[in-house]
C-alpha positions as CSV (number, residue, x, y, z in Angstrom):
1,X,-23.0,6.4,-0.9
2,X,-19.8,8.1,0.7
3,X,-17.6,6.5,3.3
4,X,-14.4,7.1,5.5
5,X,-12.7,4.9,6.2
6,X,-9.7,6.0,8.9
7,X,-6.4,4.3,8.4
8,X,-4.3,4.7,11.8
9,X,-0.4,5.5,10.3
10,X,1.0,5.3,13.2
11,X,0.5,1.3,13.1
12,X,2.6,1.2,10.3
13,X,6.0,0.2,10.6
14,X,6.8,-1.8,8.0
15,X,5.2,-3.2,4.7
16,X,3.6,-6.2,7.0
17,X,2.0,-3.4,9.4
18,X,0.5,-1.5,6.6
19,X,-1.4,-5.1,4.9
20,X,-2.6,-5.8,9.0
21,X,-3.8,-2.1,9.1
22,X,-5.2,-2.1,5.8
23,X,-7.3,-6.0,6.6
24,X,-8.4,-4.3,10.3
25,X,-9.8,-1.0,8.0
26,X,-11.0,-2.6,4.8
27,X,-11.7,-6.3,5.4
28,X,-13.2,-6.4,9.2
29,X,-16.4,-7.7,8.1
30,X,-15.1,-10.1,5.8
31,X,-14.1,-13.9,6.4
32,X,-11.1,-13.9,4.2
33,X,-8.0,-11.0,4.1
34,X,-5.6,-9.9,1.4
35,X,-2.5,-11.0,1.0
36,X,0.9,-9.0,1.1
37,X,1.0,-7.5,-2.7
38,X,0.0,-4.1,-4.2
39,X,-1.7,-6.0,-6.6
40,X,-4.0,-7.1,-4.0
41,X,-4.2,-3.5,-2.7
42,X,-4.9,-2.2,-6.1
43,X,-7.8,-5.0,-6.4
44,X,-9.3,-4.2,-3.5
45,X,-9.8,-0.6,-4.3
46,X,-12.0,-1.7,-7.0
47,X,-14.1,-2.3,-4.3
48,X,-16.8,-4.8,-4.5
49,X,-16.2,-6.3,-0.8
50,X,-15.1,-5.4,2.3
51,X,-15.6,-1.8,3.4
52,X,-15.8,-0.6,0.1
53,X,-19.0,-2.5,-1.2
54,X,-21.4,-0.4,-2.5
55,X,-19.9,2.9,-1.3
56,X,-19.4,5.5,-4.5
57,X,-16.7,7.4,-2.9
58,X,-14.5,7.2,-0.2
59,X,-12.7,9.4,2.0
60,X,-9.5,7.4,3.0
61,X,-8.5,9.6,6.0
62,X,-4.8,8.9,6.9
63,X,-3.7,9.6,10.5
64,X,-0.2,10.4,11.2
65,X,0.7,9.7,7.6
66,X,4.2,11.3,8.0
67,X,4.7,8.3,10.2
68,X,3.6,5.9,7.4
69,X,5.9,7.4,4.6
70,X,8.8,7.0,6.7
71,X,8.1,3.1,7.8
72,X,7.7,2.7,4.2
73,X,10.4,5.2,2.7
74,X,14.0,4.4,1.7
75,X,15.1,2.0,3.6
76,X,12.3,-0.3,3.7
77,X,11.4,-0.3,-0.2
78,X,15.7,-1.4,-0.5
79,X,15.4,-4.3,1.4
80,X,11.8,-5.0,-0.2
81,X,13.9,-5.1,-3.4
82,X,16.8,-7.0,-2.6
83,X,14.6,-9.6,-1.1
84,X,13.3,-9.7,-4.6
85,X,16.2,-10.4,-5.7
86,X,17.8,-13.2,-3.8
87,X,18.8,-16.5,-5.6
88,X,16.1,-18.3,-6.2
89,X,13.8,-15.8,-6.0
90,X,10.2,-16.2,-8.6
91,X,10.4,-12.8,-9.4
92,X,11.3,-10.7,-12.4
93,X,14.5,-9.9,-11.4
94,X,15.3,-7.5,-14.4
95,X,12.0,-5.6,-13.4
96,X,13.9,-5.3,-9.6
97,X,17.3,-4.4,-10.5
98,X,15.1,-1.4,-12.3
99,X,13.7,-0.8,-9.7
100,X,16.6,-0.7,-6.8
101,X,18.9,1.2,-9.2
102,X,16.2,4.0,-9.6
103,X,15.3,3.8,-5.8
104,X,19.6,4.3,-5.1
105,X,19.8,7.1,-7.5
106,X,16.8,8.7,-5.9
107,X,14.8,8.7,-9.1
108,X,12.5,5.6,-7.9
109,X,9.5,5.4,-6.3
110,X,9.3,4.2,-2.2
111,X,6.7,1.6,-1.7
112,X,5.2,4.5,0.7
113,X,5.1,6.3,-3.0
114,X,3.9,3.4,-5.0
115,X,0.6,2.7,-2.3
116,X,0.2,6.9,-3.2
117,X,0.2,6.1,-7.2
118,X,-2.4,2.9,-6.5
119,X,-4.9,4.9,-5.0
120,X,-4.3,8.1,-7.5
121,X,-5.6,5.5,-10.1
122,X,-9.4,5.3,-8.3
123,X,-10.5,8.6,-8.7
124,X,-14.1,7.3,-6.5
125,X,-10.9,6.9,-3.5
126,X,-9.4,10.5,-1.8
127,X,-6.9,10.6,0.9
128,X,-7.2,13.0,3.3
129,X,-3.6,13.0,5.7
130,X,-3.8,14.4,9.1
């Protein structure tokens, strides 16, 4: 089976925007959404609930994507970083000085570019931007 599913970019403003968008598209018939992680978005691509249950293929159309790589360009994947790396902070802060430091020296990926490289890795998943 073959859906399309239509994610609307222009709701996307920040990193929060794009999990509400992506629980309204994906997870509307379920009880339970996912949290804020591209773990979780990876996992959910795997399919197996939500909007993705039983389909074979699906045609992830992406209105006003242009809007979306912006919200989630430069500026936004920075702070996403650096909020990684406050004091105190659980996360593997080696892993996000990498990170930043290839973001800054425009080598590294924008968490616009990272949700692109997820969804390369499920070939049964195609984006279609308009």
């Amino acid at each position: 089976m073959v859906i399309q599913i239509a994610i609307e970019g222009n709701a996307i403003n920040d990193i929060a925007s794009f999990y509400e968008e992506i629980n309204r598209v994906f997870m509307s018939g379920e009880s339970w959404r996912i949290g804020p992680s591209l773990d979780a978005f990876n996992d959910l691509l795997f399919g197996g609930y939500g909007a993705l249950q039983g389909a074979q293929l699906a045609e992830l159309v992406w209105h006003n994507i242009d809007h979306s790589r912006q919200a989630l360009g430069y500026e936004t994947t920075r702070v996403y970083y650096l909020e990684k790396l406050r004091p105190g902070s659980p996360y593997n802060k080696k892993l996000f000085e990498e990170k930043l430091t290839a973001l800054e020296s425009g080598r590294g990926e924008t968490y616009f570019d990272s949700i692109l490289s997820i969804i390369a890795e499920h070939p049964s998943i195609r984006v279609i931007s308009h």
